[in-house]
C-alpha positions in Angstrom: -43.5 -23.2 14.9 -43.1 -20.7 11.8 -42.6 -18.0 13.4 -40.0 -19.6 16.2 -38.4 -20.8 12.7 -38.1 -17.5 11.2 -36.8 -15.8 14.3 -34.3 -18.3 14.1 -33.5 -17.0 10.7 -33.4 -13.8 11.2 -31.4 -14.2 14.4 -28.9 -16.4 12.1 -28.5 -13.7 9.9 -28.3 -11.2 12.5 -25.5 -13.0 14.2 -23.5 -13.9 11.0 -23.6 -10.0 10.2 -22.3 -9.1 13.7 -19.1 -12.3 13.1 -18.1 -10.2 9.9 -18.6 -7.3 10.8 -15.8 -8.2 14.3 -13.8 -9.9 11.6 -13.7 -6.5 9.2 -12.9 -5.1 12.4 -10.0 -7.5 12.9 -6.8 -6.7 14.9 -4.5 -6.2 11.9 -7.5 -4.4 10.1 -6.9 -1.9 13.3 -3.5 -1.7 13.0 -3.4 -1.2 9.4 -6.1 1.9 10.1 -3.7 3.3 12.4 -1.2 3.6 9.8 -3.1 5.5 7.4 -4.0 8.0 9.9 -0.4 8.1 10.7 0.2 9.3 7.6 -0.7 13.2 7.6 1.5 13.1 10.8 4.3 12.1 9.2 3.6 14.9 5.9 3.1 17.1 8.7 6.6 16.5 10.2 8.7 16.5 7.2 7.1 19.8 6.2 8.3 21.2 9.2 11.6 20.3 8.8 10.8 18.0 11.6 12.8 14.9 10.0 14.1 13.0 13.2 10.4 12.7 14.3 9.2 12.1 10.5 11.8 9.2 10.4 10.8 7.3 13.7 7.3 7.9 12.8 7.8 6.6 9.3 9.6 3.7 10.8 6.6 2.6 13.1 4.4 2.9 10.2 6.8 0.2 8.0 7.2 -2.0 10.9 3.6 -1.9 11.7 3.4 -3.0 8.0 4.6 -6.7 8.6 3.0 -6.6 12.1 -0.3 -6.9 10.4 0.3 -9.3 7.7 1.9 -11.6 10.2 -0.6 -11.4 12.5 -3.4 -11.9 9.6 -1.4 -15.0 8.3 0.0 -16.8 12.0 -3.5 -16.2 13.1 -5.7 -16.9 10.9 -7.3 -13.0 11.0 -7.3 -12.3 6.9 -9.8 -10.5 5.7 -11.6 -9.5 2.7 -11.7 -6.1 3.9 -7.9 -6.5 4.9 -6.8 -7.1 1.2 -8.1 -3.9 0.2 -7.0 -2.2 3.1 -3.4 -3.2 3.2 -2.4 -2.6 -0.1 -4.1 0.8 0.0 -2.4 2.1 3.4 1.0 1.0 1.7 0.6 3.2 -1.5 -1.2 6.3 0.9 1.8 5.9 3.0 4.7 5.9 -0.3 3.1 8.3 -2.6 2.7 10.9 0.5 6.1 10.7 2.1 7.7 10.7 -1.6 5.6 13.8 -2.6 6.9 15.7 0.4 9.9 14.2 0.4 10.2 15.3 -3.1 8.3 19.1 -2.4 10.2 20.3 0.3 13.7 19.2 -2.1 15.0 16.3 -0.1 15.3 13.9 -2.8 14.9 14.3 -6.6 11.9 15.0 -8.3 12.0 12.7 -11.0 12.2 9.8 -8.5 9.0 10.9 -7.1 7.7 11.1 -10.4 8.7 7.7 -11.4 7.2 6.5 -8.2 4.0 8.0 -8.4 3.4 7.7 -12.3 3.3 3.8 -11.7 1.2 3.9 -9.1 -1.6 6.1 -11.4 -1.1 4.0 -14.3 -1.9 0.9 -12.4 -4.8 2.6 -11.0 -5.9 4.2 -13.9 -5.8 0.7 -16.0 -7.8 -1.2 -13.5 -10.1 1.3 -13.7 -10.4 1.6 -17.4 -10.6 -2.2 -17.3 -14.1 -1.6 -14.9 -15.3 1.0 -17.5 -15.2 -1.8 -20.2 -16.7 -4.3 -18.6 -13.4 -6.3 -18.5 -12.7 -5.8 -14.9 -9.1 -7.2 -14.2 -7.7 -8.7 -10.7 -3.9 -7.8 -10.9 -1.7 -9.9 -7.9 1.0 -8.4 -6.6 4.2 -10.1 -8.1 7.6 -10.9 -6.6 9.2 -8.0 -8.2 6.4 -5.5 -7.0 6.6 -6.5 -3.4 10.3 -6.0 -3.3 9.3 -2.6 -5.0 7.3 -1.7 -2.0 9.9 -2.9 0.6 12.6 -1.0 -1.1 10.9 2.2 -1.5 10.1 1.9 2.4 13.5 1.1 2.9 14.8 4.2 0.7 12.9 6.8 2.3 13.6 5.3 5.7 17.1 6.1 5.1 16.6 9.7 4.0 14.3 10.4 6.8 17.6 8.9 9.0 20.0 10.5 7.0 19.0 14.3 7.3 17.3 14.0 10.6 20.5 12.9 12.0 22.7 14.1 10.1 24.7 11.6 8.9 26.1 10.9 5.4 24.7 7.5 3.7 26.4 8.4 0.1 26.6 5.8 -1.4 23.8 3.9 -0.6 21.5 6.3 -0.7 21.9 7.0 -4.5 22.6 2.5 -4.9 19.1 2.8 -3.2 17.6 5.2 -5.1 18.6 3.8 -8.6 17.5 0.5 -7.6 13.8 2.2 -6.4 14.0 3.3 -10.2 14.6 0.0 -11.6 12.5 -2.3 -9.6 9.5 0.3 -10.4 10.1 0.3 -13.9 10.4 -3.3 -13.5 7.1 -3.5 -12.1 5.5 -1.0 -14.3 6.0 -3.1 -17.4 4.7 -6.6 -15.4 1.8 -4.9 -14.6 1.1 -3.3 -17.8 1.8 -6.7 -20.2 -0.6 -8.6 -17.5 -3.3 -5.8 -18.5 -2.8 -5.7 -22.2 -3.0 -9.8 -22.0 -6.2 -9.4 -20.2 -7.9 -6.9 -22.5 -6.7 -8.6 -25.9 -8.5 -12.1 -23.8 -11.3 -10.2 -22.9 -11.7 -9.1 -26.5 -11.5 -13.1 -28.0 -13.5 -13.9 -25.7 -16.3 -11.2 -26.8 
């Protein structure tokens, strides 16, 4: 009877680290995969001058974006592995494209600056937050999502613009400026959220 118990057990626990392992494996986990490996596709294209193929591409990759959050959320398919992944495959994605974007002189450097400063000092504080002990769980905010979707949406539109050759003045700099000001924006949430964590942390201590 034991041992029929503890094959039981270890059959139970063999079984519930098969379920998480399908769940970490999920369909928008997949999907979300695919778009990081998408991405040196899409460096690869804009460095070739390649910009019609680098703007479809790029547009898969956003629209592949929502694909997997709504299937996560109408489904019921979220994952703990998913909220890292997601997230993670967004900034890949931004801080590549707006690197080469910004390398190969299609838009301005210091807007790629801008965009990927904030990324490293979000990264870098979290981090130093871990070294501490005083590990911090920043949520996205309203501000930062519409951040994400607009830098998408600007480098969509200069993927489209010079791959087929059209002429998006003014939007494109409307765009751009408004890339600058939500990222600044979200910057500065970010970084009072930290410094209201660490001066807690330090009460607290």
């Amino acid at each position: 009877t034991q041992a029929q118990s503890q094959t039981s057990r270890v059959g139970t626990i063999s079984g519930a680290r098969a379920s998480r392992g399908r769940k970490s494996l999920s369909i928008p986990n997949l999907i979300t995969l695919a778009r990081i490996i998408l991405v040196p596709v899409v460096v690869w294209a804009i460095a070739d001058g390649q910009l019609r193929l680098a703007f479809l591409l790029f547009l898969a990759a956003a629209i592949s974006d929502g694909v997997d959050g709504f299937l996560a959320k109408r489904f019921g398919m979220k994952t703990e592995l998913g909220a890292y992944l997601d997230p993670l495959a967004d900034k890949v994605l931004i801080v590549s494209i707006y690197v080469t974007l910004g390398i190969t002189g299609v838009i301005p450097l210091w807007i790629v600056i801008l965009v990927v400063s904030r990324d490293f000092m979000i990264v870098g504080a979290i981090i130093l937050s871990w070294v501490v002990d005083r590990p911090v769980k920043i949520k996205p905010h309203l501000i930062s999502k519409l951040n994400t979707g607009v830098q998408i949406g600007f480098a969509c539109l200069v993927l489209a613009s010079f791959g087929y050759a059209f002429d998006a003045e003014p939007l494109l700099t409307l765009v751009m400026a408004l890339v600058a000001v939500l990222t600044l924006l979200s910057v500065g949430l970010y970084l009072a959220e930290w410094i209201r964590h660490m001066n807690s942390a330090e009460a607290d201590h």
